[in-house]
C-alpha positions as CSV (number, residue, x, y, z in Angstrom):
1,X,-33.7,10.9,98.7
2,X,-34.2,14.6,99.6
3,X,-37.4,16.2,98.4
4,X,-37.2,19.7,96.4
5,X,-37.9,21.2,99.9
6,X,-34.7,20.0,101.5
7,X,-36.7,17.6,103.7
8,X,-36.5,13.7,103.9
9,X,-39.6,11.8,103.9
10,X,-40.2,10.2,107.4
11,X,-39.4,6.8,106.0
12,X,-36.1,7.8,105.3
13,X,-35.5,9.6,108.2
14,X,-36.1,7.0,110.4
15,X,-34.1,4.3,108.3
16,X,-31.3,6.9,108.2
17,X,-31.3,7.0,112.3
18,X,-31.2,3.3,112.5
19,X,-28.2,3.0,110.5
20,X,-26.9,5.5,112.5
21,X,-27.5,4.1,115.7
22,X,-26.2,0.9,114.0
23,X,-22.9,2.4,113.0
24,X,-22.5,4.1,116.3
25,X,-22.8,1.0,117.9
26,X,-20.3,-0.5,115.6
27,X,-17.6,2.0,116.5
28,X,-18.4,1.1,119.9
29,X,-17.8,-2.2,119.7
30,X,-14.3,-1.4,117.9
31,X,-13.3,1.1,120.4
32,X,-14.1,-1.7,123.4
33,X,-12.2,-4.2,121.3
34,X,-8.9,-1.8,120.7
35,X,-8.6,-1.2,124.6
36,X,-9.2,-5.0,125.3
37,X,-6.1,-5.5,122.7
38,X,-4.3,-2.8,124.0
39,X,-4.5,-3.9,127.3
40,X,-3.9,-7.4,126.3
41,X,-0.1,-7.1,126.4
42,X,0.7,-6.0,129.7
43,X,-1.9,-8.2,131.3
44,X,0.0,-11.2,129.5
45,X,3.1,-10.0,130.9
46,X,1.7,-10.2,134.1
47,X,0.1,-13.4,134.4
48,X,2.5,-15.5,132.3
49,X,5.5,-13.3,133.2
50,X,6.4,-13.2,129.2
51,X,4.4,-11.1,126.3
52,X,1.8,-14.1,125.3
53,X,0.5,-11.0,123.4
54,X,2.5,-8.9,121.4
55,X,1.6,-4.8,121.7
56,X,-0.8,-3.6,118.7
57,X,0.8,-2.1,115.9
58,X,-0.6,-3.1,112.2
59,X,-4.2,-2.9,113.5
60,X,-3.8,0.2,115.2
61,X,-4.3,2.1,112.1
62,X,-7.6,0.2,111.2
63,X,-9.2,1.2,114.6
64,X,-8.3,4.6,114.1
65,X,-10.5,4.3,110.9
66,X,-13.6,4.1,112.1
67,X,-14.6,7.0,113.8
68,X,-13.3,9.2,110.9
69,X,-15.6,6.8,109.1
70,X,-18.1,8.4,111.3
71,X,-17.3,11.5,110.6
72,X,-17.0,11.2,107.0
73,X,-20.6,9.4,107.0
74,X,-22.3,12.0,109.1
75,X,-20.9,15.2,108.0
76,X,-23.8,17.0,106.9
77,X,-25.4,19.4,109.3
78,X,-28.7,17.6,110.1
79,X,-26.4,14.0,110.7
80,X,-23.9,16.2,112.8
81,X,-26.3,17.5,114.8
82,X,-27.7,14.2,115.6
83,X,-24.2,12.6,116.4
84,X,-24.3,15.9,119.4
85,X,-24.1,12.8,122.0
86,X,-21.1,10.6,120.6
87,X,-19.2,13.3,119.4
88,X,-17.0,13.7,122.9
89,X,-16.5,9.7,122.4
90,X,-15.3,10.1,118.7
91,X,-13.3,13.1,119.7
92,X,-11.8,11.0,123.1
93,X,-11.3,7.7,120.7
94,X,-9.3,9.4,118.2
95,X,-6.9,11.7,121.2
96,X,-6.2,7.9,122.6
97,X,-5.3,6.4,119.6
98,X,-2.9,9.3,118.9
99,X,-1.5,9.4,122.5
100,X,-0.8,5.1,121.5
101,X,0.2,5.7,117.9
102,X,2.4,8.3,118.7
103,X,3.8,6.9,121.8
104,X,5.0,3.7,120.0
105,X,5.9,5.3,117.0
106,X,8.1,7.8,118.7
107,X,9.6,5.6,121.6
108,X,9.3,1.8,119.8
109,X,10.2,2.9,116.4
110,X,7.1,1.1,114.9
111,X,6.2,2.9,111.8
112,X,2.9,1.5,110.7
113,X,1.9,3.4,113.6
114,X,3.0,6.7,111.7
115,X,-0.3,6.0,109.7
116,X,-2.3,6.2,112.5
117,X,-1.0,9.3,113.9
118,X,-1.9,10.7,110.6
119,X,-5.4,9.5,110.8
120,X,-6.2,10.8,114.0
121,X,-4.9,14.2,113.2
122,X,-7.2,14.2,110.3
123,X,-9.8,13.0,112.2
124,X,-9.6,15.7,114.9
125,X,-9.2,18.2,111.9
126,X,-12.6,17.0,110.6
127,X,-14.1,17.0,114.5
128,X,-13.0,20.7,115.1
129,X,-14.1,21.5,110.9
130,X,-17.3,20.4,111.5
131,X,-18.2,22.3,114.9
132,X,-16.5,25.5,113.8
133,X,-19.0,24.9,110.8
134,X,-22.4,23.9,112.9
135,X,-20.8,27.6,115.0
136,X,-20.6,29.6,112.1
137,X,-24.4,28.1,110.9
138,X,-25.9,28.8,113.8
139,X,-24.9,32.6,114.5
């Protein structure tokens, strides 16, 4: 809880930055995980000369949801500001799981992966929302 003064106690504070270091690592973990599985196919291809692994589509969608999870959890200004050093990774995540989504939704014709286009976009709305925001606060 925030006191009347707008301040959290120190408690709070400091359990509020270990689940955030907890989350970040989290979406971490997913982000390794979605470039082991999208590298997973090819590499397949190459060592059994067949697809052993088939390219991601329905989980695609799912990765794409956790950094705007992220954002969504840390969008007020203090949290934001303390995000400052994962921010470029959130923002990098979400432009390569658009580049993906939109790849194989364009040229495969998947269209699950129409979903995660969609996320992303709204994810690098809420990225570019929230600094013109922290811009407009500070000046």
């Amino acid at each position: 809880m925030i006191s009347d003064n707008g301040v959290e106690p120190d408690g709070q504070s400091a359990v509020r930055q270990r689940r955030m270091a907890w989350q970040v690592g989290v979406f971490k973990c997913v982000f390794l995980l979605s470039m082991l599985r999208m590298f997973a196919a090819p590499a397949t291809k190459d060592f059994f000369d067949r697809y052993v692994v088939s390219w991601p589509t329905w989980e695609w969608p799912l990765y794409a949801l956790v950094p705007i999870a992220l954002i969504y959890l840390y969008r007020r200004p203090g949290d934001w500001d303390a995000l400052r050093g994962e921010r470029s990774l959130i923002k990098w995540a979400l432009l390569l799981y658009l580049f993906y989504a939109l790849l194989f939704a364009v040229g495969a014709g998947v269209w699950i992966l129409w979903a995660a286009v969609v996320i992303c976009v709204s994810g690098l709305i809420g990225i570019w929302y929230l600094n013109r925001k922290e811009r407009l606060r500070a000046a």
